[in-house]
FIGU-155363 format. One record per residue (C-alpha): x, y, z; residue number from 1. Coordinates in pm, 1 decimal, decimal comma. Layout:
X / Y / Z / NUM;
...
***
This chain:
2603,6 / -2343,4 / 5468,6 / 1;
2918,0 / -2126,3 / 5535,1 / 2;
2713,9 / -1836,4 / 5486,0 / 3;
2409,8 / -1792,6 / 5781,1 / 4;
2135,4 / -1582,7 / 5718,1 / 5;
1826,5 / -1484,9 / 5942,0 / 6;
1621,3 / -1203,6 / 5893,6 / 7;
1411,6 / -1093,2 / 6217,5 / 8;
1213,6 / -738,5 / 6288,6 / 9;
1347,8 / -571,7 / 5924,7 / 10;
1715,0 / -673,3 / 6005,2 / 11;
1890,9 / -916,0 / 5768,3 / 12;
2186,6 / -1075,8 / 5899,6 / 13;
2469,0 / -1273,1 / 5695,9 / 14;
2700,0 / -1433,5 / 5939,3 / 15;
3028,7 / -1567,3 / 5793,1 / 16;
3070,5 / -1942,5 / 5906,5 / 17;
3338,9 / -2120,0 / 5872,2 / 18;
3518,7 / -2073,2 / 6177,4 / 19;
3785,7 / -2353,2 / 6146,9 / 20;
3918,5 / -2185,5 / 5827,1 / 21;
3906,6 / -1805,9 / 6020,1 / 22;
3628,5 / -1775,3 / 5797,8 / 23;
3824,1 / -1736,9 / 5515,4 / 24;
3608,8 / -1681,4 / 5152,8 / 25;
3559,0 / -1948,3 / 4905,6 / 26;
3445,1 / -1887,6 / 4550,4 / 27;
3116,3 / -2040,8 / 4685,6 / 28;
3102,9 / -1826,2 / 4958,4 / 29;
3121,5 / -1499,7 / 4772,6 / 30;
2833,5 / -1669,2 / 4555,1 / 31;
2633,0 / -1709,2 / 4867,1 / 32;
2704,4 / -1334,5 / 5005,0 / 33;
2634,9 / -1185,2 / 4661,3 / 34;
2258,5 / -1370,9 / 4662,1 / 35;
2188,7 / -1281,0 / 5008,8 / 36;
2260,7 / -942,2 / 4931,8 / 37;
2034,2 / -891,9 / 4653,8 / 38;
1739,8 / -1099,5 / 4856,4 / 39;
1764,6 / -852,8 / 5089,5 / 40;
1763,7 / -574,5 / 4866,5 / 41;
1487,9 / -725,3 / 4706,5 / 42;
1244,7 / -812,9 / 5039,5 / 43;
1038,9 / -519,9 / 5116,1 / 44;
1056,6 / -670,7 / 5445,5 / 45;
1424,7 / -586,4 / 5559,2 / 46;
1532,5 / -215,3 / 5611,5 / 47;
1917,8 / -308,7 / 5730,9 / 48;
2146,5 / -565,7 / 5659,3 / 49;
2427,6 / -660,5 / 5907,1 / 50;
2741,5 / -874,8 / 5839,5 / 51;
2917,8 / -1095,0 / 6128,3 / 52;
3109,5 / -1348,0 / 6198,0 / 53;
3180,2 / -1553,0 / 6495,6 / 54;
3334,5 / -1430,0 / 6841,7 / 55;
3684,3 / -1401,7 / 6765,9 / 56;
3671,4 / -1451,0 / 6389,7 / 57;
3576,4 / -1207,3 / 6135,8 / 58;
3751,4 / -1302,9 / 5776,1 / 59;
4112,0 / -1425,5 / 5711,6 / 60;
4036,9 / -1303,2 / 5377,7 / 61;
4036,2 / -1561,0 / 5110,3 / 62;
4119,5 / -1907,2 / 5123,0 / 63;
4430,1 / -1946,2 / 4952,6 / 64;
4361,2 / -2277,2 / 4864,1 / 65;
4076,3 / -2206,1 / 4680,9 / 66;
4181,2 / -1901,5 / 4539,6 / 67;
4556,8 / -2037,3 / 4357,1 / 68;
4299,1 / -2398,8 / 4241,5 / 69;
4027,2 / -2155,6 / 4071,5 / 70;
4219,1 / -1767,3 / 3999,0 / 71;
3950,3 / -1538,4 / 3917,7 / 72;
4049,1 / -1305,7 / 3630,9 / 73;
3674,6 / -1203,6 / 3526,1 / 74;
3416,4 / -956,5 / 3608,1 / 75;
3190,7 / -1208,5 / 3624,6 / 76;
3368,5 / -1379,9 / 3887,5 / 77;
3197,8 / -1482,3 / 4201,0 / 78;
3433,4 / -1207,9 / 4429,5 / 79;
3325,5 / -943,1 / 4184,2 / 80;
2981,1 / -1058,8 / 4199,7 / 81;
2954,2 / -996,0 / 4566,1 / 82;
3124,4 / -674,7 / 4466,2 / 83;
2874,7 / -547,9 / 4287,5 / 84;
2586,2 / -658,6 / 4534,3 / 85;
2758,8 / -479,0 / 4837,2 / 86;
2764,2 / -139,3 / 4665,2 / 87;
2434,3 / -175,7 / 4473,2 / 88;
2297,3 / -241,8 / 4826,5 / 89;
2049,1 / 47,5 / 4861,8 / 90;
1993,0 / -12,6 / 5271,4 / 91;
2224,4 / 68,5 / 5559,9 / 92;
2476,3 / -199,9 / 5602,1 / 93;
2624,3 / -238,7 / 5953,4 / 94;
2958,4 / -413,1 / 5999,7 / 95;
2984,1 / -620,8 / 6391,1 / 96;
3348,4 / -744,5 / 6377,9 / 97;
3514,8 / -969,6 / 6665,8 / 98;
3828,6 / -1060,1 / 6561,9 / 99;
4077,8 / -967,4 / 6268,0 / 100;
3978,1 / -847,1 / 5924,4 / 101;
4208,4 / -955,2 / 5678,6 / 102;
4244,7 / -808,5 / 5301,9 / 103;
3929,1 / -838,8 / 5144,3 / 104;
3811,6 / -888,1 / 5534,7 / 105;
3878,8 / -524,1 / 5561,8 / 106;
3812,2 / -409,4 / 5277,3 / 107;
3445,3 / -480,7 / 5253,3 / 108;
3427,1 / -299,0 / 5539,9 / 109;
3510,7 / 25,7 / 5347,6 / 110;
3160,5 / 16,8 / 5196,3 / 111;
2958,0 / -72,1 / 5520,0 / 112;
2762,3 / 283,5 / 5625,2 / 113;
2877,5 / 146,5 / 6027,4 / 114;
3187,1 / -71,9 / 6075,4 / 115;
3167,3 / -143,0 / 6495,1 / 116;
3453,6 / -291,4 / 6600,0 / 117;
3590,9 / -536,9 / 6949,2 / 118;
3839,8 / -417,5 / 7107,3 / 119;
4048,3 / -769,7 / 6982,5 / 120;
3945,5 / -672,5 / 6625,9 / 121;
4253,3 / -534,6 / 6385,4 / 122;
4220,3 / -464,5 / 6044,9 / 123;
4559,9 / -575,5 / 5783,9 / 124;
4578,2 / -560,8 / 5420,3 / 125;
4815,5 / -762,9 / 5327,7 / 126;
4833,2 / -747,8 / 4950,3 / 127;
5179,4 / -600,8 / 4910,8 / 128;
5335,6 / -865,7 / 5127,6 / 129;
5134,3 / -1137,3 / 4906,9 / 130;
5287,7 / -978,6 / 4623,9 / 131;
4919,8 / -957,5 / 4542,3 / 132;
4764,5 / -555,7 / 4498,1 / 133;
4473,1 / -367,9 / 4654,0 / 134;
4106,2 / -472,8 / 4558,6 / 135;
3715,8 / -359,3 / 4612,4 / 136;
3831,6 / -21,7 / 4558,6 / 137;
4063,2 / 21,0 / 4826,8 / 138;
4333,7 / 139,3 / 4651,4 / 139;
4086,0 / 470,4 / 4599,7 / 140;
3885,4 / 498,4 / 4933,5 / 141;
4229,2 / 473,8 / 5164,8 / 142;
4388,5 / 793,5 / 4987,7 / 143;
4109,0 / 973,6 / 4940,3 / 144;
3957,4 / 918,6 / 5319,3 / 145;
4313,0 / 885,9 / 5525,2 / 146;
4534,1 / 1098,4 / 5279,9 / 147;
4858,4 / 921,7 / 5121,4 / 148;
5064,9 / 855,7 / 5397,3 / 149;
4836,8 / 713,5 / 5591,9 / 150;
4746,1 / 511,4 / 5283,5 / 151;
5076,5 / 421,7 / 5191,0 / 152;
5139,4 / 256,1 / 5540,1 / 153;
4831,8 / 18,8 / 5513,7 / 154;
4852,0 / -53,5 / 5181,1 / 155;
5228,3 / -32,1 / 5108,9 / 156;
5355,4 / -193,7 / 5421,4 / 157;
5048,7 / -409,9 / 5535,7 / 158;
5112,9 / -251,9 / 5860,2 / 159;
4804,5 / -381,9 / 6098,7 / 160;
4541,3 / -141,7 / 6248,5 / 161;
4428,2 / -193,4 / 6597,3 / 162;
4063,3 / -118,9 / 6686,0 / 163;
4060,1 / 191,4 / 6873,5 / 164;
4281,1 / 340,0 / 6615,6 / 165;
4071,3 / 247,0 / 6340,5 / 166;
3788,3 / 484,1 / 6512,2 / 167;
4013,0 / 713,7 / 6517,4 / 168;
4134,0 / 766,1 / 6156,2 / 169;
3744,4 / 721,9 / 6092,9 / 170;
3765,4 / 363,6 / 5958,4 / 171;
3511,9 / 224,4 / 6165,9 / 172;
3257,0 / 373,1 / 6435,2 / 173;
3329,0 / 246,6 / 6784,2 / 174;
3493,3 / 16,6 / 6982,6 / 175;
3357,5 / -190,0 / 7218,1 / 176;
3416,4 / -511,8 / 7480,9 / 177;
3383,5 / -812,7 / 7239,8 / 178;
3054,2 / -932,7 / 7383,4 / 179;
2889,0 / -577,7 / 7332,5 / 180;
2951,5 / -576,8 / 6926,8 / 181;
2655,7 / -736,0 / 6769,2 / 182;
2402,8 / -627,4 / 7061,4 / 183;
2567,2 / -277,1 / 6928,9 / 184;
2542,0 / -299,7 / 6565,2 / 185;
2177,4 / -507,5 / 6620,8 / 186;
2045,5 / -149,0 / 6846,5 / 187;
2211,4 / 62,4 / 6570,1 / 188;
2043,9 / -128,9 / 6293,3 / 189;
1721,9 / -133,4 / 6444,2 / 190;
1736,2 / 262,5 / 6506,2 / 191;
1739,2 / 311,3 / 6128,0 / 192;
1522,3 / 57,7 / 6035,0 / 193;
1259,4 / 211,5 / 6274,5 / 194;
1263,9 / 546,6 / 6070,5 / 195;
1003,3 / 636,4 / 5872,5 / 196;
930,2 / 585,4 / 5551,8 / 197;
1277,1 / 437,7 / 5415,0 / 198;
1435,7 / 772,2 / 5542,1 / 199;
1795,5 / 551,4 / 5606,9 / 200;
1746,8 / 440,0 / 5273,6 / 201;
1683,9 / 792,9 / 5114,9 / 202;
1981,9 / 912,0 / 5307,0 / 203;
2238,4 / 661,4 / 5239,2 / 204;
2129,4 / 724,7 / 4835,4 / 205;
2224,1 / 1125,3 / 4924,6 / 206;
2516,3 / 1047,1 / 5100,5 / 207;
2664,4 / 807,5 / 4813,1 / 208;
2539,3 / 942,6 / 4484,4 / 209;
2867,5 / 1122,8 / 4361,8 / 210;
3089,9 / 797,9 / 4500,0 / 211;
2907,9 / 500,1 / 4280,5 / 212;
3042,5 / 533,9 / 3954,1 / 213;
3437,8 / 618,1 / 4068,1 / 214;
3444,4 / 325,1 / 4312,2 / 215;
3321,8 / 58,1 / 4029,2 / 216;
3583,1 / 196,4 / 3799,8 / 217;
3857,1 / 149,6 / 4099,2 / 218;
3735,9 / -139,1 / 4119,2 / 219;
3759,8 / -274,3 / 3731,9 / 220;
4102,5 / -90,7 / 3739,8 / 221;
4223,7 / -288,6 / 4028,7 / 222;
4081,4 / -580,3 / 3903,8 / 223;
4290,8 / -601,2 / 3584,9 / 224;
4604,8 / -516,3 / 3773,5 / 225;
4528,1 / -790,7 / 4030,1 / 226;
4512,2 / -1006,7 / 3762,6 / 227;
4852,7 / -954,9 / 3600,2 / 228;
5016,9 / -976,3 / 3922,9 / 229;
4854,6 / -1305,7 / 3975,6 / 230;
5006,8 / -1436,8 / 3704,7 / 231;
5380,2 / -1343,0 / 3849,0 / 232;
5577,4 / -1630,6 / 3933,4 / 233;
5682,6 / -1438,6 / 4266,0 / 234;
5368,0 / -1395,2 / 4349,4 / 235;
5246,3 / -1742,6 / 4291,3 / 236;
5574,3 / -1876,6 / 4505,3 / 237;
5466,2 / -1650,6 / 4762,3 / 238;
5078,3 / -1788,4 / 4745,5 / 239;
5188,4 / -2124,4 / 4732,7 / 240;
5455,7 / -2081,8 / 5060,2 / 241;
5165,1 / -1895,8 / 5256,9 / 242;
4941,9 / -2236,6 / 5200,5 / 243;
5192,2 / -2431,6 / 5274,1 / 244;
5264,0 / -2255,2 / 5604,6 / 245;
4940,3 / -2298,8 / 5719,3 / 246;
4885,2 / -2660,7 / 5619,8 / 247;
5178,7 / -2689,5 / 5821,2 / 248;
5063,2 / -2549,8 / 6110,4 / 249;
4708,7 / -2785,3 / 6091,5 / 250;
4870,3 / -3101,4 / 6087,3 / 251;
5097,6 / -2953,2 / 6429,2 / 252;
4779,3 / -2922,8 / 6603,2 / 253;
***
């Protein structure tokens, strides 16, 4: 499975795994993430979920490969399945990232109520550059949180966000030493799964209930938009050279 997932003492974990591909998302993966998602909102036994990777590697974003053989243009689309499970998610979701986030790498991390961060970890969005545009409602949550500019240099010029920086524009909650992440974001889950009576539940539903509805629409907006760019020949040439680039760089090794 290139999706992990243990559940131990009310804390779910799904750990991305597929380390020799930077544990970059296949359709199947975004399947797997989207079911474990909803299992765990579903088991009255877990009161946080918590998504990882491996030291080093958080998400290259998706697999290129995978993504130009099978385009998804639909809402019913694995990548918009998993989507909808991360915001429906109605417990705290904690974010332990070693390594670099890349596009939808970061951006999932936008809906995560604690993103903790190494101090290796950088966060890119690279759509722009892919001629590709901005997805899971980032092209929203960036303005609204970090004001245009600030927006406009993530988005606009893919410009990559270091760690401690990230913490400081309030995209994430702390940075640590790499090996202190996940005992971090394991101490922080178990805080709020120790409340009681599903207060971290109650108070994530507070804290979200005016943002549900405008995010999903962001996120149908962007989707159609994605879409037409896909179908760019630039924008495939510039999918296709990326691959090609890295296949490259495999057989070197």
């Amino acid at each position: 499975m290139t999706i992990e997932v243990s559940t131990e003492s009310g804390l779910c974990t799904l750990r991305l795994a597929r380390p020799e591909k930077q544990n970059a998302l296949t359709l199947a993966m975004y399947s797997q993430l989207a079911s474990a998602l909803r299992a765990a909102e579903a088991d009255p036994g877990v009161q946080v979920v918590i998504v990882t990777g491996q030291p080093g590697i958080f998400c290259a974003g998706n697999d290129i490969g995978d993504f130009l053989a099978h385009p998804f243009t639909g809402m019913e689309a694995p990548p918009f399945q998993f989507m909808q499970a991360m915001l429906a998610l109605g417990k705290p979701l904690v974010a332990a990232v070693d390594g670099a986030a890349v596009g939808i790498g970061a951006t999932m991390l936008l809906h995560c109520d604690l993103v903790f961060l190494s101090d290796r970890s950088r966060l890119v969005y690279p759509f722009v550059q892919l001629g590709l545009l901005p997805e899971f409602g980032s092209s929203l949550l960036l303005p609204r949180w970090l004001g245009p500019q600030r927006a406009a240099r993530l988005l606009l010029l893919g410009e990559s966000l270091g760690a401690e920086e990230a913490v400081r524009i309030g995209l994430a909650t702390e940075c640590l030493a790499p090996d202190a992440v996940l005992p971090r974001a394991q101490s922080a889950a178990a805080r709020m799964a120790s409340a009681p009576a599903g207060a971290a539940q109650s108070a994530k539903r507070l804290m979200q209930r005016h943002e549900g509805d405008d995010i999903w629409a962001a996120i149908e907006t962007e989707a159609h938009a994605f879409s037409a760019q896909l179908a760019n020949p630039a924008t495939q040439a510039a999918l296709t050279a990326l691959l090609e680039k890295r296949a490259g760089r495999s057989e070197r090794r």
